[in-house]
Backbone bond lengths (Angstrom), bond angles and torsions (degrees), N, CA, C in turn:
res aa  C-N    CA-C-N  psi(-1)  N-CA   C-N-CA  omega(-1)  CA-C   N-CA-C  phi
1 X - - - 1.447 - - 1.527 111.46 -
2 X 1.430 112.58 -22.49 1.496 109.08 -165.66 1.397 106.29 -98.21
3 X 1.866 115.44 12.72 1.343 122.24 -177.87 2.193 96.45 -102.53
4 X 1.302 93.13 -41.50 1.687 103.58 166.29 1.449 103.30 -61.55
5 X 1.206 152.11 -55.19 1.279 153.92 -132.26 1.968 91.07 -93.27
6 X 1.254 111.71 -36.12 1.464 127.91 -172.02 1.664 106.44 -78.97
7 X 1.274 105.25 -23.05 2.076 108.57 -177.43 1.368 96.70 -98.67
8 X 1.292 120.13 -34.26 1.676 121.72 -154.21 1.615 90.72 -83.94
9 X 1.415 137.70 -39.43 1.684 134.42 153.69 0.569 86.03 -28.30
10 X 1.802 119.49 -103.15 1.464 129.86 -111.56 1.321 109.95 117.15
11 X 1.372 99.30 -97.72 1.386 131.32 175.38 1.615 116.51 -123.67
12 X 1.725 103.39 125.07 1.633 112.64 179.69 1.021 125.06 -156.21
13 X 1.333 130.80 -177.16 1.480 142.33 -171.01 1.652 113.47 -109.06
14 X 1.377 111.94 97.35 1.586 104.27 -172.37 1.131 126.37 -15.04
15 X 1.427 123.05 -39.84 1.785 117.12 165.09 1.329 113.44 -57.40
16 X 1.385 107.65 -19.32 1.724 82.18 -169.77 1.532 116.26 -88.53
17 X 1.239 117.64 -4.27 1.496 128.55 178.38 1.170 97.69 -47.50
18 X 1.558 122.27 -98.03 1.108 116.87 -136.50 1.777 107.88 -69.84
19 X 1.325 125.76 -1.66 1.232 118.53 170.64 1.630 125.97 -71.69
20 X 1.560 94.19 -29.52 1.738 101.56 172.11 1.565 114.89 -36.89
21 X 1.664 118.26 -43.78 1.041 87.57 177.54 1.629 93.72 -138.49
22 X 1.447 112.61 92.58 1.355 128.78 -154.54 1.289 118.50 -23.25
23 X 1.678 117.80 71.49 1.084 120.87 152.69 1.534 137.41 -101.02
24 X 1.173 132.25 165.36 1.771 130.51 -149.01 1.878 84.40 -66.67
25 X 1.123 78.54 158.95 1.740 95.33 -174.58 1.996 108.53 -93.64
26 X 1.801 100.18 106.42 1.339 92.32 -154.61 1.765 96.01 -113.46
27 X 1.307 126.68 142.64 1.025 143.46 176.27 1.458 128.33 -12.66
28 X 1.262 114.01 77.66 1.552 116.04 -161.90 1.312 123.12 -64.95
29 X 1.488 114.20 -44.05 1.420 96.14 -150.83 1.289 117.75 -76.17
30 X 1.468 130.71 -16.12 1.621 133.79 154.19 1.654 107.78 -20.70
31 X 1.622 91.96 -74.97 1.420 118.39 -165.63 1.714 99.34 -47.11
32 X 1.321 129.53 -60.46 1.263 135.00 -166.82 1.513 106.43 -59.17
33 X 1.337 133.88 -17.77 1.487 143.90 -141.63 1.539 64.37 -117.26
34 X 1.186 130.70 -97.60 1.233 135.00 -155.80 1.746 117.62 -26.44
35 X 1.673 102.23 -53.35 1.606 111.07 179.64 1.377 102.47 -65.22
36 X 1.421 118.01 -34.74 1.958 112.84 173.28 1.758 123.95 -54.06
37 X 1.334 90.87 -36.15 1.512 93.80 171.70 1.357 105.89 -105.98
38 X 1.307 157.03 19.94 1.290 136.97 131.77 1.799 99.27 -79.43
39 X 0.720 140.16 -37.41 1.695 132.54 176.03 1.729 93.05 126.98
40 X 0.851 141.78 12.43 1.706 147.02 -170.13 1.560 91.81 -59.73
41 X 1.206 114.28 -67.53 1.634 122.26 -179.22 1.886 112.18 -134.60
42 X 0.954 95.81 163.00 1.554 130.55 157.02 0.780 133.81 -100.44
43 X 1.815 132.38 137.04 1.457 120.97 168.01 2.179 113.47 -87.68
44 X 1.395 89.94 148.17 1.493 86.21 -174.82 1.603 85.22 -150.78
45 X 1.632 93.26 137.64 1.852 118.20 159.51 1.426 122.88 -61.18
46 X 0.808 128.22 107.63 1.510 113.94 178.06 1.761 98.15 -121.27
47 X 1.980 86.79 137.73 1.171 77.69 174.06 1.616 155.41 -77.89
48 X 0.950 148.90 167.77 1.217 141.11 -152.78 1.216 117.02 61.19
49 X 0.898 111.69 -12.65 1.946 119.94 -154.91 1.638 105.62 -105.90
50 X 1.322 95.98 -41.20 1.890 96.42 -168.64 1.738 113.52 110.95
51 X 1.506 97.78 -155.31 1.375 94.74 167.26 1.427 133.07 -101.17
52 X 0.689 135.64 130.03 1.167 150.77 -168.31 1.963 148.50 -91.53
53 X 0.879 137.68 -165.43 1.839 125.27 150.94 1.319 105.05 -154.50
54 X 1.471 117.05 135.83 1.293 142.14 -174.56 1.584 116.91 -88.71
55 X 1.440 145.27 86.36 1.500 128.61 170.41 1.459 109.06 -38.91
56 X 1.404 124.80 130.69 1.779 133.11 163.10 1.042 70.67 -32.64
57 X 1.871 143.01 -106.95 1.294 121.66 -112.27 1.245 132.22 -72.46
58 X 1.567 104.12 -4.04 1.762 109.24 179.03 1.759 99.63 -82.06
59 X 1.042 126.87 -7.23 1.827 112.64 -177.72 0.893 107.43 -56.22
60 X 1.246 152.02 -79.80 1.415 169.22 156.97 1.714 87.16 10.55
61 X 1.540 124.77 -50.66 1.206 108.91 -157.83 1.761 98.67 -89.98
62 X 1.661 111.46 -47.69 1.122 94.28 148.90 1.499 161.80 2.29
63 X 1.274 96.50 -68.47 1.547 109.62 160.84 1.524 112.10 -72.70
64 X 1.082 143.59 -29.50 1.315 135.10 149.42 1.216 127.55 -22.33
65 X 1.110 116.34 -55.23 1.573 140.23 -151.16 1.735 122.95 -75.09
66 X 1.551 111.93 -34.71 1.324 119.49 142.12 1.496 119.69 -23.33
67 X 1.275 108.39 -75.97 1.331 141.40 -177.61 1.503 132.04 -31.40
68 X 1.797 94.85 -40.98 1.096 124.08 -166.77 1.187 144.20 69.90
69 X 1.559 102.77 33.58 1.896 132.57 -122.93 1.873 61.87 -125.80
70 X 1.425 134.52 -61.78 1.681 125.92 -166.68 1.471 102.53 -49.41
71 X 0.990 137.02 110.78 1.669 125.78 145.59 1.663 113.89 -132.34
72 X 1.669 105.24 128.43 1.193 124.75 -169.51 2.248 87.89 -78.59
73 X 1.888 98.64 138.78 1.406 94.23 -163.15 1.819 83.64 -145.93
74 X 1.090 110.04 17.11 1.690 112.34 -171.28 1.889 106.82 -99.15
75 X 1.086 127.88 139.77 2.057 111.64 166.84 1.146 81.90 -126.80
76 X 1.455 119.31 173.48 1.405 136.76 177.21 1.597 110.33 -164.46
77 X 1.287 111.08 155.37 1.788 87.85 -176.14 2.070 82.03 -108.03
78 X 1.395 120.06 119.45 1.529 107.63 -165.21 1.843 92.34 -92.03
79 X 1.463 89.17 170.47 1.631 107.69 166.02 1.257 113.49 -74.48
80 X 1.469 120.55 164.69 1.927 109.56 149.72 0.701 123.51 -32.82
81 X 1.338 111.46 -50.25 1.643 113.23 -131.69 1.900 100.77 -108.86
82 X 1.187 114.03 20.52 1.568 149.07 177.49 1.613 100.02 -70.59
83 X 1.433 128.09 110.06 1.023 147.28 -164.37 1.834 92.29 -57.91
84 X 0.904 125.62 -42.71 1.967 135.24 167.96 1.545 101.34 -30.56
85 X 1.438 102.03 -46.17 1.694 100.47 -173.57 1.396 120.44 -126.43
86 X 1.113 107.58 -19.84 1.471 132.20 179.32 1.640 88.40 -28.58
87 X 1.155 136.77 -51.48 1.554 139.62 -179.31 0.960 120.10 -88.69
88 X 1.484 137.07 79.70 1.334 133.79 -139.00 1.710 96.16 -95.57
89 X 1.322 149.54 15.30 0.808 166.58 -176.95 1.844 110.34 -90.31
90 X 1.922 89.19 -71.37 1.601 116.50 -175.29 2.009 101.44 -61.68
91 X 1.888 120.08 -36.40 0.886 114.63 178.21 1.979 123.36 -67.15
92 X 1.364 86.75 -48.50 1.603 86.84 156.10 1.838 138.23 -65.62
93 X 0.589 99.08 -18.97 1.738 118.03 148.28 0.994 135.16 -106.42
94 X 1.113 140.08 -11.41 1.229 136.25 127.26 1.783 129.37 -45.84
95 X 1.420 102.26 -66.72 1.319 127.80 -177.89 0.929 106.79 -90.00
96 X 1.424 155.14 -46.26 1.317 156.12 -172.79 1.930 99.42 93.66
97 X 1.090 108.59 41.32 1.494 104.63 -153.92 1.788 104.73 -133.86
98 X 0.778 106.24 71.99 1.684 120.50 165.63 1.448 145.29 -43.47
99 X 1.225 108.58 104.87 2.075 104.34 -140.90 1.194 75.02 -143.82
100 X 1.615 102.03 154.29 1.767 140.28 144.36 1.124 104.71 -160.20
101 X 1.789 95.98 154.51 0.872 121.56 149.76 1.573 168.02 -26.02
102 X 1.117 137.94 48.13 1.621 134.78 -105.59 1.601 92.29 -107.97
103 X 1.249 122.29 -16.41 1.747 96.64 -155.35 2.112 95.03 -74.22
104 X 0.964 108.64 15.45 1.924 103.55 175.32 1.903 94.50 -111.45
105 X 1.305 131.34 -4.82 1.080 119.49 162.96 0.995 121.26 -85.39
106 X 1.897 124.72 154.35 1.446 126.08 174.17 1.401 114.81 -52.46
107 X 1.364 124.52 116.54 1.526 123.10 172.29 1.693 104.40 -29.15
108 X 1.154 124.96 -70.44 1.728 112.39 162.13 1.175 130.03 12.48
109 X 1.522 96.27 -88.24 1.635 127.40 173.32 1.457 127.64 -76.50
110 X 1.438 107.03 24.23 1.435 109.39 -174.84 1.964 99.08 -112.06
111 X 1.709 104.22 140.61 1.209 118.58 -162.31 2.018 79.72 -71.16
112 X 1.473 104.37 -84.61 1.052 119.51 -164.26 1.165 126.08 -73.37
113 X 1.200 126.66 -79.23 1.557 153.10 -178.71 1.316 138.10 -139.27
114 X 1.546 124.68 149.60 1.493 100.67 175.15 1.409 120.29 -57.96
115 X 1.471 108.36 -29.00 1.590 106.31 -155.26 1.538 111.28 -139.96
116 X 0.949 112.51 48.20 1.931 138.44 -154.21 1.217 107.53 -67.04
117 X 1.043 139.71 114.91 1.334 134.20 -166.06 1.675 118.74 -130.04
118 X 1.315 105.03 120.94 1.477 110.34 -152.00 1.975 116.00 -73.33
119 X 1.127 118.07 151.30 1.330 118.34 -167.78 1.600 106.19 -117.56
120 X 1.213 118.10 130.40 1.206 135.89 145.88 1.234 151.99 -49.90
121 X 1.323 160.60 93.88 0.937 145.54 -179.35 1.424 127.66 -137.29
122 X 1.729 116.84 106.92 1.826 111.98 -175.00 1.582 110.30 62.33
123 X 1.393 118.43 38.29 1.532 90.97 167.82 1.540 91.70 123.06
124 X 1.295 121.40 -62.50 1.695 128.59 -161.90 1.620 116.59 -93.08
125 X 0.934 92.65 -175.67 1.734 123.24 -179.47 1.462 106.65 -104.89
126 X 1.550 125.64 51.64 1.934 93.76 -167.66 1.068 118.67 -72.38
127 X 1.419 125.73 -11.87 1.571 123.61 -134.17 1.707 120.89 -156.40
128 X 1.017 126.49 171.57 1.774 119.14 145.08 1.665 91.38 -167.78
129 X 0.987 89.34 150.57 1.540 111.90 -171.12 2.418 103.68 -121.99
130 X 0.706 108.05 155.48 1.799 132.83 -178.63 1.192 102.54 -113.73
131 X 1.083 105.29 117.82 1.816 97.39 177.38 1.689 106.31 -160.65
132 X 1.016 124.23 160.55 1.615 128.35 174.66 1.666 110.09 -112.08
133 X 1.536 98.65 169.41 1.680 98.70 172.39 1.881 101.78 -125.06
134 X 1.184 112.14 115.71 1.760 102.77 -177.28 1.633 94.72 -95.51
135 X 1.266 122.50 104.01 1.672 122.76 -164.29 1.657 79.82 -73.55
136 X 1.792 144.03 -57.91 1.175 110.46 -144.30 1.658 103.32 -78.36
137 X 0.866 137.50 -8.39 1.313 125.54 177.34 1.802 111.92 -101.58
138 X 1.811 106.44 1.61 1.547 102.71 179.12 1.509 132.54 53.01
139 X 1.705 97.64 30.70 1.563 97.01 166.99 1.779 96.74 -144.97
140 X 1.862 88.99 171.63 1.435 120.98 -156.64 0.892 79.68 -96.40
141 X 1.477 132.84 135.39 1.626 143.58 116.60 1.295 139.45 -58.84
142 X 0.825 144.03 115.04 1.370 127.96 -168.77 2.010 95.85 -131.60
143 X 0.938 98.23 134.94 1.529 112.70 -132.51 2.117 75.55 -111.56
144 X 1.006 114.55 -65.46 1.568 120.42 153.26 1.279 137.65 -144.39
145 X 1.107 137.47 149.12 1.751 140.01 -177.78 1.485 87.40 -111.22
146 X 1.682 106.15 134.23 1.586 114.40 168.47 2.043 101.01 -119.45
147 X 0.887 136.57 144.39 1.012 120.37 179.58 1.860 95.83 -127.82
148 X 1.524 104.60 146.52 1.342 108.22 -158.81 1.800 105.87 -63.86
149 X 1.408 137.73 165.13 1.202 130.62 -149.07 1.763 91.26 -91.56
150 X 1.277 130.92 -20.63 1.511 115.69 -179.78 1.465 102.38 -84.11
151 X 1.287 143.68 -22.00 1.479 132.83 -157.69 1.709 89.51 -97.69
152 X 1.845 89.61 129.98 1.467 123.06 -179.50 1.863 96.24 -81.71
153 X 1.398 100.20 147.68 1.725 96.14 170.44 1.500 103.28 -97.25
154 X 1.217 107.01 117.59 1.258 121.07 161.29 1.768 127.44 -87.64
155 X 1.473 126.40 166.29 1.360 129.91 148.62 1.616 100.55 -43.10
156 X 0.666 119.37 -54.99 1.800 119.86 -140.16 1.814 93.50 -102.47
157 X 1.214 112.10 -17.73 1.937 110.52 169.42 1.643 104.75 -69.11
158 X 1.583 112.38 -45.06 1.339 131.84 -144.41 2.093 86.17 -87.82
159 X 1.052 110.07 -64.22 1.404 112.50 166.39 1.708 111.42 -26.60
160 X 1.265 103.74 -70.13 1.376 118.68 172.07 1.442 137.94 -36.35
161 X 1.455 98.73 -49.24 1.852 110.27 166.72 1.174 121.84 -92.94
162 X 2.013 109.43 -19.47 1.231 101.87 164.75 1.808 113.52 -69.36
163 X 1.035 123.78 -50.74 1.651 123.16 168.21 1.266 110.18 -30.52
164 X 1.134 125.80 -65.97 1.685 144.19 -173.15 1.635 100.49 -57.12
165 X 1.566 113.86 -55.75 1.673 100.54 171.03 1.356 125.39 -61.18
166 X 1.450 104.46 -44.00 1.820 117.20 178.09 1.666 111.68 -58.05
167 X 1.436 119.48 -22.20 1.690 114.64 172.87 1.463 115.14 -97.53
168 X 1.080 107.93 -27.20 1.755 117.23 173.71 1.781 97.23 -74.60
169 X 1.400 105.30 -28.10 1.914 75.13 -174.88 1.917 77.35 -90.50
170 X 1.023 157.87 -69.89 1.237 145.38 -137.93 1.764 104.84 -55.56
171 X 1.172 114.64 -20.91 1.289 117.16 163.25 1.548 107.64 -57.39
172 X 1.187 112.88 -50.40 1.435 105.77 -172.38 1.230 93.15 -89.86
173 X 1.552 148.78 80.88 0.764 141.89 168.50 2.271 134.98 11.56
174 X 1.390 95.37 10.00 1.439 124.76 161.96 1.788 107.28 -25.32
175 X 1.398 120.96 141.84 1.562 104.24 168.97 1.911 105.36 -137.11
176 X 1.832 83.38 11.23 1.936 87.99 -173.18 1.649 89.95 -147.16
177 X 1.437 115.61 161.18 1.550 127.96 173.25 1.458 109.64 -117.14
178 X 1.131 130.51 113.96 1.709 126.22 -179.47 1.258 85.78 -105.97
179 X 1.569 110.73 132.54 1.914 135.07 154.48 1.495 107.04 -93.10
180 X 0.941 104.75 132.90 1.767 115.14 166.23 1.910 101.03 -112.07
181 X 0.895 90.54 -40.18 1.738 82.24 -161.01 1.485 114.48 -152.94
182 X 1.549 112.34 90.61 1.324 124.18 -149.81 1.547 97.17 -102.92
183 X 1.198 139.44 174.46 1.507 151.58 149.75 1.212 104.55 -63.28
184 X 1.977 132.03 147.44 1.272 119.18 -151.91 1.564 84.55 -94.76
185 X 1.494 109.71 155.64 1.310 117.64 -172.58 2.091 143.43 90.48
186 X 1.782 63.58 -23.25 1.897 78.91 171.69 1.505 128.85 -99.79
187 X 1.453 125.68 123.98 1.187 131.86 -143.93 1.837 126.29 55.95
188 X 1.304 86.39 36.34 2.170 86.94 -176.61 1.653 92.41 -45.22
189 X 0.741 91.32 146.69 2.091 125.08 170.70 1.453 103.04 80.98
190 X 1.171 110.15 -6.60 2.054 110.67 -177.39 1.225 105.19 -124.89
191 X 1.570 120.61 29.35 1.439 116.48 -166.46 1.773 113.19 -73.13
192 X 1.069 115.41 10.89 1.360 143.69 -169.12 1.514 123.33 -117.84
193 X 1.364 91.92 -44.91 1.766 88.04 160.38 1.751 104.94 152.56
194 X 0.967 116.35 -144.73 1.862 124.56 179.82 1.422 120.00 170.17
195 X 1.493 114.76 155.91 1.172 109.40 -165.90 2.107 86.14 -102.01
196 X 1.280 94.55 131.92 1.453 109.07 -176.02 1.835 121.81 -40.59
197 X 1.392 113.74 -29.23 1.467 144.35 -129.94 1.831 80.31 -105.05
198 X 1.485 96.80 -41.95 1.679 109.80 -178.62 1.597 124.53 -53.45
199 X 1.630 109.54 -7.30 1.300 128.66 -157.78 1.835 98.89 -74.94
């Protein structure tokens, strides 16, 4: 599992293996010496980051990346329990992007939401938004969107989370988006909401 946990990264920090798929944290650096000399991985610096380990199969993308030929072009609005964050440790070092879980905290003591669910966009962490699903009336609530304090709103962010909101509510079978409480500037003229279909 800790050879799956090592492809399904990419690229990671020996602690973060065996948490991918929460198993006991077992004696790496043998193991890592070993995958170095079968060719399994590489070590690589990355910056800001430190040092690091490379899966063989991410080089290929690797070598891209100089270039500027890599660009992350996917948003998603993810779950918790979404391998991205599932390690709320690896996401904050990784991402610089700081999340929990709230629906086991006292409504009181809760930053965000009970059930806050983090957003994606190109590569990053910008965001998480609170939101409900009312199946008999078939719309998304979104109760608030916070977007993290460095990410600028762009055309192409707003494009992005709107896609990512418009398939996460069509997942829930949703056919409208209600905003209560947006970041100032995001979605101007729909600050209220949209009918999904409108996309």
């Amino acid at each position: 599992m800790l050879r799956n946990s090592a492809r399904s990264l990419g690229i990671f920090r020996a602690q973060w293996l065996a948490d991918y798929y929460r198993l006991r944290q077992p004696s790496l650096p043998g193991l890592l010496a070993a995958w170095q000399e079968e060719g399994l991985v590489v070590p690589v610096n990355v910056e800001a980051l430190g040092e690091m380990w490379l899966h063989h199969e991410a080089l290929a993308q690797l070598e891209t990346a100089p270039g500027g030929k890599l660009t992350a072009s996917h948003s998603a609005v993810l779950s918790p329990f979404d391998p991205v964050v599932w390690d709320r440790k690896r996401a904050e070092q990784l991402f610089n992007f700081s999340y929990r879980l709230e629906c086991y905290t006292p409504a009181p003591k809760r930053q965000y939401g009970y059930f806050v669910l983090p957003l994606l966009h190109q590569g990053k962490l910008v965001g998480r938004m609170d939101s409900k699903i009312h199946r008999k009336s078939r719309e998304l609530e979104i109760f608030a969107l916070w977007l993290e304090e460095v990410v600028k709103i762009t055309r192409g962010l707003e494009q992005g989370l709107r896609r990512a909101i418009n398939d996460f509510a069509r997942w829930q079978s949703a056919e409208r988006i209600l905003c209560r409480r947006l970041p100032e500037g995001l979605f101007v003229g729909q600050e209220q909401g949209w009918e999904i279909d409108a996309d």
